[in-house]
C-alpha positions as CSV (number, residue, x, y, z in Angstrom):
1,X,-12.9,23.8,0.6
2,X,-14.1,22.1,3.8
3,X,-12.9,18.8,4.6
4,X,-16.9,17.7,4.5
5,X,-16.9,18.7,1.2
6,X,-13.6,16.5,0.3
7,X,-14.5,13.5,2.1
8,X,-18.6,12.8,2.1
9,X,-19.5,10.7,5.3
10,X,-23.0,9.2,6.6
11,X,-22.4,7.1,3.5
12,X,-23.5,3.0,3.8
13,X,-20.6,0.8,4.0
14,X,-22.5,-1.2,1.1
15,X,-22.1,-1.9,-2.1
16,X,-25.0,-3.4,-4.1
17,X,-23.9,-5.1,-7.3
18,X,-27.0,-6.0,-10.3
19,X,-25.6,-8.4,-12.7
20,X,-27.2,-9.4,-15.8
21,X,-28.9,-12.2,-14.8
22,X,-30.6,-10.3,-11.7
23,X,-34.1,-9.8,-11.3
24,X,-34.0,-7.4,-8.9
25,X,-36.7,-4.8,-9.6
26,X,-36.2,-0.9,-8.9
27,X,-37.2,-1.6,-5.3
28,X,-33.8,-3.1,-4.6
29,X,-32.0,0.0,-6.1
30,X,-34.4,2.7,-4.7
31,X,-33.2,0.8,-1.4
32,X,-29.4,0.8,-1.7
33,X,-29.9,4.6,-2.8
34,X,-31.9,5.6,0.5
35,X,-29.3,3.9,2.7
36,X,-26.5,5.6,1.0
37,X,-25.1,2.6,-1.0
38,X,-23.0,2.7,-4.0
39,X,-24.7,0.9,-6.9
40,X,-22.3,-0.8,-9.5
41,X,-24.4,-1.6,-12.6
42,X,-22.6,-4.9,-14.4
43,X,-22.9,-5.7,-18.0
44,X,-20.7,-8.0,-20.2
45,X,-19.1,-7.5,-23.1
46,X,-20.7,-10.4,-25.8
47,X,-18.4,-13.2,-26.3
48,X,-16.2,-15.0,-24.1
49,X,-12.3,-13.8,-25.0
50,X,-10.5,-12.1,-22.0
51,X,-10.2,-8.0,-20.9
52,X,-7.2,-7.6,-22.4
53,X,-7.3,-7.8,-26.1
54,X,-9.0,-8.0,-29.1
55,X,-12.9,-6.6,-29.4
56,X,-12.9,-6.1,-25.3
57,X,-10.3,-4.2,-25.3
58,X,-10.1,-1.6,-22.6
59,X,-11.5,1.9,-24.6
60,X,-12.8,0.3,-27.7
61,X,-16.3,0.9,-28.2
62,X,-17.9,-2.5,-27.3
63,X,-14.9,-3.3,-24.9
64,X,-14.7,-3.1,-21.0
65,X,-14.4,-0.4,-19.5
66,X,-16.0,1.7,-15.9
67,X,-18.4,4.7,-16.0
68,X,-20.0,6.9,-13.3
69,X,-23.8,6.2,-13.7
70,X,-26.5,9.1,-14.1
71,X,-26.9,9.6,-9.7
72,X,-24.4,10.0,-7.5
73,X,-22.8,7.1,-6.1
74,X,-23.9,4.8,-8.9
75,X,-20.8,3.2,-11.4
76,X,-21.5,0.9,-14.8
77,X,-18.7,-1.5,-15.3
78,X,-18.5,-3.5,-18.3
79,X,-16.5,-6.6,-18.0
80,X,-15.8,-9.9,-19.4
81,X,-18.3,-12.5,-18.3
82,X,-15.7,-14.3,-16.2
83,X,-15.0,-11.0,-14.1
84,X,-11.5,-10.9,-14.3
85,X,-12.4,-6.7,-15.7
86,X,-14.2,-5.8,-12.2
87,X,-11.7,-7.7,-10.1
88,X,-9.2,-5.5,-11.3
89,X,-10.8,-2.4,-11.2
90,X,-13.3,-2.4,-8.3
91,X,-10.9,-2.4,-5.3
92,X,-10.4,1.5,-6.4
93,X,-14.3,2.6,-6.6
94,X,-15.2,0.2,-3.4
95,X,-12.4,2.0,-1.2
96,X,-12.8,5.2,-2.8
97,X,-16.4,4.8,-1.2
98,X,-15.8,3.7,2.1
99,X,-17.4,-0.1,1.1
100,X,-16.4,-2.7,3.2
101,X,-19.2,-5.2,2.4
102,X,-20.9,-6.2,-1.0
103,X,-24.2,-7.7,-1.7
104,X,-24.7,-9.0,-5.1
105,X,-28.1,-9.2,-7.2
106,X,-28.8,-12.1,-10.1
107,X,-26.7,-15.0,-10.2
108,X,-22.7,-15.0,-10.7
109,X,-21.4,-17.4,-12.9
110,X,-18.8,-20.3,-11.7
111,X,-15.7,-18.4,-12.8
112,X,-17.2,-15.4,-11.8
113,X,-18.1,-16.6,-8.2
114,X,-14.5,-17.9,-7.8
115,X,-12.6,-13.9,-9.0
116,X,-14.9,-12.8,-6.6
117,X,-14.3,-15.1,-3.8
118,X,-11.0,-14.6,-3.9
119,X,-11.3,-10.5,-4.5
120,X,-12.5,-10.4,-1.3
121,X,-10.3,-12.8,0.2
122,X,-7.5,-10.3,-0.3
123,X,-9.3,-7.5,-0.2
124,X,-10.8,-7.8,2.7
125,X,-14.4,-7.5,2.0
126,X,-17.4,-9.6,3.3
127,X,-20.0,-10.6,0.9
128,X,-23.8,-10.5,2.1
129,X,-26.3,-13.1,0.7
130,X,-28.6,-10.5,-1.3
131,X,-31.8,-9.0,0.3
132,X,-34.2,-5.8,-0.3
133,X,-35.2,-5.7,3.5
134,X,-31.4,-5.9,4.4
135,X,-30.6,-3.2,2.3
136,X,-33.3,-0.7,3.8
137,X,-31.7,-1.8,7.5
138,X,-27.8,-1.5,6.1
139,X,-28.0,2.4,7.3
140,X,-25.5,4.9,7.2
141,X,-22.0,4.9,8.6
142,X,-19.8,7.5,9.7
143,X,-17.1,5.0,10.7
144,X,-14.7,5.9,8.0
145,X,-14.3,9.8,8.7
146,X,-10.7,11.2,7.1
147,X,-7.7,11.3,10.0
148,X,-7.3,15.1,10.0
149,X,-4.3,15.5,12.4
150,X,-0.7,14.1,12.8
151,X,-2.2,12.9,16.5
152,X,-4.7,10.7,14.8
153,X,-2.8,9.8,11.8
154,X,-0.1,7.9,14.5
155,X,-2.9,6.7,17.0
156,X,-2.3,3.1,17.9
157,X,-5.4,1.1,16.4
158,X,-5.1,3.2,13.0
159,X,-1.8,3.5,12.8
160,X,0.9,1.2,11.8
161,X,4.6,1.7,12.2
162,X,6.4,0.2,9.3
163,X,10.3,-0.2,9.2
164,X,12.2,-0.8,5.6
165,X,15.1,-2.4,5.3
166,X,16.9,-2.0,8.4
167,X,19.4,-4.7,7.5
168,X,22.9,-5.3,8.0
169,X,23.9,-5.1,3.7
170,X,22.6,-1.3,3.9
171,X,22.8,-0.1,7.3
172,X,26.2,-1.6,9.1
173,X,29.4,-0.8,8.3
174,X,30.4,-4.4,7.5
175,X,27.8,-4.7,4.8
176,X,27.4,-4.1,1.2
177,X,26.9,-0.5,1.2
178,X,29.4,0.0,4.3
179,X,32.1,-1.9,2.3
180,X,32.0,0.5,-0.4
181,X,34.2,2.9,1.8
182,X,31.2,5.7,1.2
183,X,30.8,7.8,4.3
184,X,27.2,6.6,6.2
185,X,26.8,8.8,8.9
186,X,23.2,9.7,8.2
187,X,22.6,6.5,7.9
188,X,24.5,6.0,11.7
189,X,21.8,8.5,13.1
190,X,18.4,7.6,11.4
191,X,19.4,3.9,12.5
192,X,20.0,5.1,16.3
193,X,16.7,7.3,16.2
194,X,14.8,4.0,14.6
195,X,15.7,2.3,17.9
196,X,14.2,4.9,19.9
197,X,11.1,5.3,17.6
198,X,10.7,1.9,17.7
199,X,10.6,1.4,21.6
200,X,7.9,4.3,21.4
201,X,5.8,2.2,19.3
202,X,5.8,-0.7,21.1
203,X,5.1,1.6,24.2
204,X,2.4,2.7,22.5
205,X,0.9,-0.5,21.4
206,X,0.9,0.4,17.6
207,X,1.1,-2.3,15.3
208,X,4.9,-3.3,14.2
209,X,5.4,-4.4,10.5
210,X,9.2,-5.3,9.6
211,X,10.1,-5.1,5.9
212,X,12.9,-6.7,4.5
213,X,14.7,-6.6,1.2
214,X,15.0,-10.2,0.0
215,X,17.1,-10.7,-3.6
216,X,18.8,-13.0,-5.7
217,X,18.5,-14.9,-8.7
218,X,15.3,-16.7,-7.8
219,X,13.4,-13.2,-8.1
220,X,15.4,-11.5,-10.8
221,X,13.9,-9.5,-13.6
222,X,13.6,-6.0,-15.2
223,X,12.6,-4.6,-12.2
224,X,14.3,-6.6,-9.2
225,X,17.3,-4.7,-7.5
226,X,20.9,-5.9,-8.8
227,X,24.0,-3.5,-9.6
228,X,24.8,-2.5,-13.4
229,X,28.2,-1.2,-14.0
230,X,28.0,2.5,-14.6
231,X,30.7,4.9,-16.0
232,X,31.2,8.8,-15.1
233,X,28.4,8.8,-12.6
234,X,28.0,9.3,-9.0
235,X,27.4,6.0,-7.9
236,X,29.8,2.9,-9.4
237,X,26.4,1.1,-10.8
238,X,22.6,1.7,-11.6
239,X,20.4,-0.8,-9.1
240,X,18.2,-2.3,-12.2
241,X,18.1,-3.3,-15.7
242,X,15.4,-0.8,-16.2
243,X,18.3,2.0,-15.6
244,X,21.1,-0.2,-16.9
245,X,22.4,0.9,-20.7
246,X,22.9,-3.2,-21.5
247,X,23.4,-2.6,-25.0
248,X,27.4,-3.8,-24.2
249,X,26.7,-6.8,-21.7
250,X,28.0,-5.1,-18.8
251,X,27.6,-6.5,-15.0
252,X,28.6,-6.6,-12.4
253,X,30.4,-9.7,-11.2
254,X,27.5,-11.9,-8.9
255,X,29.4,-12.1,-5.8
256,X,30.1,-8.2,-5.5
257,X,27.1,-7.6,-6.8
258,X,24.4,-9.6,-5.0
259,X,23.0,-8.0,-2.0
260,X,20.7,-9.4,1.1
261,X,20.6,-12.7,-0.1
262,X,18.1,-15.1,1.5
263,X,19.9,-16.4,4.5
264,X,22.5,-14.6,4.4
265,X,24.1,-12.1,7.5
266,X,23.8,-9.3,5.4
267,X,20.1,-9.9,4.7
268,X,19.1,-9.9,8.7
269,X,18.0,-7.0,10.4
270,X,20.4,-4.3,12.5
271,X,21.2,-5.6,16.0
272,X,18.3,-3.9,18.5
273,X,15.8,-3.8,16.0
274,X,15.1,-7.8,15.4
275,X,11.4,-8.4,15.4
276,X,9.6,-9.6,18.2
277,X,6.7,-12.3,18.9
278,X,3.5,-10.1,17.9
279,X,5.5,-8.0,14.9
280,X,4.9,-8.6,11.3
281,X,7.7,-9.5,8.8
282,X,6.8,-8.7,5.1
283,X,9.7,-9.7,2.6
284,X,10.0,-7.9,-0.5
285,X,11.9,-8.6,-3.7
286,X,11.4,-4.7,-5.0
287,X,12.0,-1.5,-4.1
288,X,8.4,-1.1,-2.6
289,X,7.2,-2.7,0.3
290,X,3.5,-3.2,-1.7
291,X,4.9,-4.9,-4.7
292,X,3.9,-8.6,-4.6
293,X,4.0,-8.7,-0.5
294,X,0.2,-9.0,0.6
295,X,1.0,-5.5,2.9
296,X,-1.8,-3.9,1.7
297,X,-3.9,-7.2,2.8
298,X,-1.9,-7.4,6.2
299,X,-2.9,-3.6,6.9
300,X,-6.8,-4.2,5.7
301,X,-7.0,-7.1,8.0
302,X,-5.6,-5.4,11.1
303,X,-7.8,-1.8,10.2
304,X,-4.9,0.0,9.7
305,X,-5.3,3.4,8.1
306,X,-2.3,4.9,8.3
307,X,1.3,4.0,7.9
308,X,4.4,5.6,9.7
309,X,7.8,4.7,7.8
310,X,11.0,5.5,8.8
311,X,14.1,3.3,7.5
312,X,16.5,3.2,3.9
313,X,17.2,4.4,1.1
314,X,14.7,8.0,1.4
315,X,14.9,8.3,-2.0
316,X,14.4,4.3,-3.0
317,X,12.8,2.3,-0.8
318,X,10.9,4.5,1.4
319,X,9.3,6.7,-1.3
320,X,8.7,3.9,-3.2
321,X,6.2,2.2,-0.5
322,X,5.2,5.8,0.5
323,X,4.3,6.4,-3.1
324,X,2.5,2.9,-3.6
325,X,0.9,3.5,0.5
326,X,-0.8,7.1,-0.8
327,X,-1.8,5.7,-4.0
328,X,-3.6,2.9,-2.2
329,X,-5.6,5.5,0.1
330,X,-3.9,5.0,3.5
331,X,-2.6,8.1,5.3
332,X,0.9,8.5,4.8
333,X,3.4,10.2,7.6
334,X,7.3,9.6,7.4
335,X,9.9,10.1,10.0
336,X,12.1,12.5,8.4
337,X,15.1,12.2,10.9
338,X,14.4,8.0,10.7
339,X,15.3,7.8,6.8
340,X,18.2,8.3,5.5
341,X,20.9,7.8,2.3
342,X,24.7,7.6,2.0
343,X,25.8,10.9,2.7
344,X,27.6,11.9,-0.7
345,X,23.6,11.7,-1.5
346,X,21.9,13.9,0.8
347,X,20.8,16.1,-2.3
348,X,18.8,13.0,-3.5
349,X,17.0,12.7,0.5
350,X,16.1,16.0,0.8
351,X,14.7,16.0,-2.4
352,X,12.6,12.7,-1.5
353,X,11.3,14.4,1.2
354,X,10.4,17.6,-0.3
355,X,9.0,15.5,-3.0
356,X,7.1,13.4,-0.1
357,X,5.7,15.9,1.7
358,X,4.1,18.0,-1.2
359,X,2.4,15.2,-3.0
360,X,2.0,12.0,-0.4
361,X,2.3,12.2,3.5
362,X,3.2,14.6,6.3
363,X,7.0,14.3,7.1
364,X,7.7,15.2,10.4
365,X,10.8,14.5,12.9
366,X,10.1,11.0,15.0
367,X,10.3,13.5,18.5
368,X,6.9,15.0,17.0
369,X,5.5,11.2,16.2
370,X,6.5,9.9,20.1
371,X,5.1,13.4,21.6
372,X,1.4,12.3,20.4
373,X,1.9,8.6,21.9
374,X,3.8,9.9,24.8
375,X,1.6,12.9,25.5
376,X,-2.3,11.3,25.7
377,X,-0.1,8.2,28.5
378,X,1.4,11.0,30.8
379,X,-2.6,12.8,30.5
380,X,-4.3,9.2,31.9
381,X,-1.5,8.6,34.2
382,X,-2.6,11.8,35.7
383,X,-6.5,10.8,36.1
């Protein structure tokens, strides 16, 4: 299938949304259709209790829900009247399209106007006072064309280089993971290669984020990462709850336990690779880097398409933000030879990366990545 086919173009960078209480006549829609607009349709369900539950239940027959409309590029959403429905589910449609700005016909009510205000807030979407005429001039965009190649899915402007958990408690010998006596010399390597691929990047101008693993009691739940006793396996401990067999009370004493605790040593980043003035720091208190961070609004806001990771674990960390990064429609590439496990599990890397490169991102080796910064700077040197 062509990549035309997979990923229309020349479509409007608008989205025109009819509520109820618009008056808007077919004009307004025969407009936004010309100029390639997708046309989200709103009803509300009829009485006032949230999304969630009860007779608006997601599925139910009079309860909210999202459904393509009878011509291309047109959606029905039915939500509560307050919006909180469509604020959860029209991120997905709207980037699926290409929308970067929405125009709204009829009149939002209060708590409406404030989901949506903030929507866009974090989103990143601008919101046009409503207009027939503006919709016939919106025209078509082919702005938002798919990154086909490894060159443009690392080209500083659309690319970001995004570093996880390069910190002293999993990556020096002194820290939690070195102190369990397990041999970390993949770990040694990626670590060295980071610095190299890191210098590259700021050669090249790309834009530097810096995530770090923040935990401790102040975030702990089901999900957050904390050490469970485990017997008979091949670690001394499962990292969550979720994987943790609590039934007998077991855990892990908190002092052995706790790792990159908020001011602590351990919780700072590897020596050479600190930050600098410019470089975004994201702190996370999960295994992904999009959980509960604002990346995905840091990205949006610097028009960042495409993220490049490298850092540790393969199999935790990294594939859990590549995961959530593909899922979230940016282009995904990882530094194969820049992530890395304890070495006793190099089974569960090279199954991350097979895994990886089958389903989310191109995994290539970080000398590939620098060759298509270093490459187009020798060529204009040479002009």
């Amino acid at each position: 299938m062509a990549v035309d086919s997979l990923f229309e173009t020349g479509r409007s960078e608008l989205a025109l949304v009819i509520l109820p209480t618009s008056a808007a006549d077919d004009a307004a829609a025969e407009a936004a259709r010309s100029a390639g607009c997708l046309i989200i349709e709103v009803e509300h369900v009829d009485n006032d209790a949230g999304p969630w539950c009860g007779k608006n239940l997601p599925g139910t027959v009079q309860g909210c829900g999202h459904w393509a409309g009878q011509t291309p590029r047109h959606v029905r959403i039915r939500s509560d009247r307050d919006g909180v429905y469509f604020v959860a589910v029209a991120d997905l449609l709207l980037r699926s399209s290409r929308v970067r700005s929405l125009m709204f016909a009829g009149s939002m009510p209060e708590a409406f106007a404030g989901n949506i205000s903030l929507f866009a807030a974090r989103h990143g979407y601008q919101v046009l006072e409503f207009g027939v005429a503006k919709l016939a001039a919106c025209g078509r965009s082919h702005a938002t064309e798919p990154l086909l190649s490894l060159d443009q899915r690392v080209a500083p402007g659309l690319a970001a280089l995004v570093l996880i958990d390069v910190q002293n408690d999993f990556c020096a010998p002194e820290g939690a993971t070195g102190r369990s006596g397990q041999p970390m010399v993949m770990i040694d390597a990626a670590v060295a290669r980071i610095k190299i691929l890191l210098a590259a990047a700021r050669e090249a101008g790309l834009f530097i984020v810096h995530v770090r693993a923040e935990y401790g009691e102040l975030f702990r739940s089901v999900g957050s990462p904390y050490r469970f006793p485990l017997s008979g396996g091949r670690e001394p401990a499962v990292w969550t709850a979720s994987a943790a067999d609590l039934s007998h009370g077991a855990r892990v004493p908190k002092g052995p336990a706790e790792i990159c605790l908020p001011g602590s040593w351990g919780g700072e980043f590897v020596a050479g690779i600190e930050p600098r003035s410019g470089e975004a720091i994201v702190t996370k208190h999960r295994f992904s880097a999009f959980i509960d961070t604002g990346l995905d609004s840091l990205l949006r806001a610097n028009g960042i398409r495409s993220v490049i990771l490298a850092g540790v674990t393969t199999n935790c960390c990294v594939e859990s933000t590549a995961r959530d990064a593909a899922m979230s429609d940016y282009h995904v590439v990882v530094a194969s030879d820049c992530v890395a496990v304890k070495d006793h599990l190099r089974d569960l890397h090279d199954a991350s990366l097979e895994s990886l490169g089958l389903y989310f991102g191109l995994v290539r080796p970080s000398s590939d990545i620098v060759a298509a910064w270093v490459e187009p700077a020798v060529a204009a040197k040479g002009t």
